[in-house]
N, C-alpha and C positions, 0 to 999 in steps of 0.2 A: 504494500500500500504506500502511494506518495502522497505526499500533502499538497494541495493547490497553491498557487502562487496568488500574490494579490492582483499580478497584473493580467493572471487568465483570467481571474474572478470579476475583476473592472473589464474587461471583452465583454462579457456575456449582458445581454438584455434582464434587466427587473426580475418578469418571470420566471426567466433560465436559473437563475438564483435562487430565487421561491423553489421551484421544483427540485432541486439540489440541495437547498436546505432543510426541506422534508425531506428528501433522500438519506440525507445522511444522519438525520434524527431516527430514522426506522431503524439504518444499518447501525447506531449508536445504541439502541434498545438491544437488537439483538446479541450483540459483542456483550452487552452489560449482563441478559442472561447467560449467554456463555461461559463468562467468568464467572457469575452466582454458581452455575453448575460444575464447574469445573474445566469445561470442555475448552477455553481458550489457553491456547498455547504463550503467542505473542502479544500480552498486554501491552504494548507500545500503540497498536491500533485506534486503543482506545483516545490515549493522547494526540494520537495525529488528526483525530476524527473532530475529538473536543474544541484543536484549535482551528479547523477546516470550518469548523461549524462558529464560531467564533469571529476570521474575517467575516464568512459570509453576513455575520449578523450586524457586525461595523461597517462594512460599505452600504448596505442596505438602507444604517440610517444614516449616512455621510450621504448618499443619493435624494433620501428621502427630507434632508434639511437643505439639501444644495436646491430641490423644489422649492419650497419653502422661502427661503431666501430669494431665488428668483422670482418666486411669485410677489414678492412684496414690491 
């Protein structure tokens, strides 16, 4: 697993992000059972996942106040 870079993250369209940042809250649950159960190997995942999930949620509102902003 790689971790996304900020500047693929700033390419993609609003909803491309939406949809990848539900993506990767589903894949974030699953890994989290995993590890309850035992069954994950490389917990590292989990942190890549956490901060993947993390840009995506700062640019989103860094888009969403640059609205904002411009709107005024």
């Amino acid at each position: 697993m790689k971790a996304m870079k900020v500047e693929e993250i700033r390419k993609l369209a609003v909803e491309e992000i939406r949809t990848k940042l539900a993506d990767a809250r589903d894949e974030m649950m699953k890994l989290r059972f995993q590890q309850v159960t035992g069954q994950l190997t490389d917990s590292s995942h989990l942190t890549i996942l956490r901060r993947d999930i993390a840009r995506m949620e700062t640019i989103l509102r860094e888009t969403a106040r640059a609205a904002l902003e411009g709107a005024k």
